[in-house]
C-alpha positions, 0 to 999 in steps of 0.5 A: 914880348914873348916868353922863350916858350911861346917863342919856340911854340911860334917859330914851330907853327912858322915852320922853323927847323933851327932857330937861334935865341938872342936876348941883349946882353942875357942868355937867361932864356935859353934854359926854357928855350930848349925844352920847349924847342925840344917839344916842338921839334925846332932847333935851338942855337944858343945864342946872346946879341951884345951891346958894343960901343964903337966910339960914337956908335952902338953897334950889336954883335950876336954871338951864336952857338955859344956855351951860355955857362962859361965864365968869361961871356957870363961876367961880362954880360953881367957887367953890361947889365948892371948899367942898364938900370942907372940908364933907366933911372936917368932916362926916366928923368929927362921924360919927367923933365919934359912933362911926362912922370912917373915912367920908370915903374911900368918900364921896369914892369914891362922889362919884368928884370930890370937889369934888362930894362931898356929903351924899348920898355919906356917906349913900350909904356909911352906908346900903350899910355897914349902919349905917342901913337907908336913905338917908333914914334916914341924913338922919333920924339924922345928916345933916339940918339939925339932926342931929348930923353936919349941918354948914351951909355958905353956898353963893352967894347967891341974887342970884348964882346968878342972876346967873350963870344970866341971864349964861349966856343960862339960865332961872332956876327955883326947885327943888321949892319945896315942900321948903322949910321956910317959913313963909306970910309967908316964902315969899312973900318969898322968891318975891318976891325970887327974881322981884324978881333975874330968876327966871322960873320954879319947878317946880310937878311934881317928884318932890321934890313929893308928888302933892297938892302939885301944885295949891298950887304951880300957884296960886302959879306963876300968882298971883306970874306965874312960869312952870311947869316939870317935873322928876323930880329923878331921881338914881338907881335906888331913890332917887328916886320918878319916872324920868324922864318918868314924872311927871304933866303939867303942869297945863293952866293953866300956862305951861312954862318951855320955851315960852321956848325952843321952839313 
């Protein structure tokens, strides 16, 4: 919901000294982003949040401290992108199917670029059109997995996304890893694949994490040997829990991810 610019300027007034930017499936921001980081005197880690399909499953893969201009991460971010736009258009029907029209327009509005249109952005307009209360209700009503508007999309595999990341110099990071719906035996698969194709790290502290959740994926981060990052998964005011910098520290026991990159 904010510019790169206010971003930098809210994470300052947070307090933040580092700070990464993870845009789905973009790095564009990440030019303004640094000059306003520079300004404000936070620092900025490059960083890019893709979007994996995991058999049945979308997961998100961060890729941090990454060269947002090599090759490789920058085609194939370009090819996630160019069927977000197809989705949008068929999401938008189911909507108008189920007796709410003309709902592709103020999406592509609300994402400003629409290569970058997303489910966020009709629930965004399903929310501020009084259609729903909420953007949660939104998801709840229509747009989850399983909701009638839902429309599934096979994003890069998880082998790529990676690939992509260690070919821009990045860190691969395993996003929210409580969010996903697995089961035990699942999970633990998809952890040790994730390792087993060059993921070094998953977020343990994350505003997409409830508070209790934060020892499980502590244990978890050390019994597989991943490093631990931290991440508010802010993306606006009034939709997320945490501004950034606002989340609890990490616990003693894990390794930071940024320890790679930093002393």
């Amino acid at each position: 919901m904010l510019s790169p610019t206010q971003l930098m300027e809210l994470a300052a007034k947070c307090g933040v000294d580092a700070i990464a930017l993870t845009d789905h499936d973009t790095t564009d921001g990440l030019a303004e982003a640094r000059v306003a980081a520079e300004r404000v005197g936070v620092k900025l880690v490059n960083g890019v949040e893709i979007s994996v399909s995991w058999g049945k499953t979308t997961l998100h893969v961060v890729g941090l401290a990454i060269d947002p201009d090599n090759p490789v991460l920058s085609a194939g971010l370009q090819a996630i992108r160019a069927g977000r736009l197809t989705r949008a258009h068929r999401i938008a029907e189911a909507l108008a199917n189920l007796g709410i029209p003309d709902t592709l327009a103020p999406a592509l509005a609300l994402a400003k670029n629409e290569s970058m249109v997303s489910r966020t952005h009709f629930a965004r307009h399903l929310a501020a059109s009084g259609k729903v209360k909420n953007i949660q209700a939104a998801f709840d009503k229509y747009l989850a997995k399983g909701k009638p508007a839902y429309v599934s999309h096979e994003w890069a595999s998880l082998k790529d996304a990676i690939d992509w990341i260690k070919a821009a110099g990045g860190t691969a990071v395993l996003a929210h890893p409580g969010r996903y719906d697995l089961k035990p035996a699942f999970r633990n698969a998809m952890l040790e694949e994730f390792r087993s194709l060059g993921g070094e790290a998953i977020e343990v502290v994350t505003g997409s994490h409830r508070p209790e959740q934060y020892a499980t994926w502590r244990r978890i981060a050390e019994e597989h040997g991943f490093l631990a990052s931290r991440g508010a998964d802010y993306h606006g005011p009034g939709e997320s829990p945490y501004e950034p910098g606002k989340l609890p520290m990490l616990p003693v026991t894990c390794k930071p991810v940024w320890s790679k990159w930093t002393h």
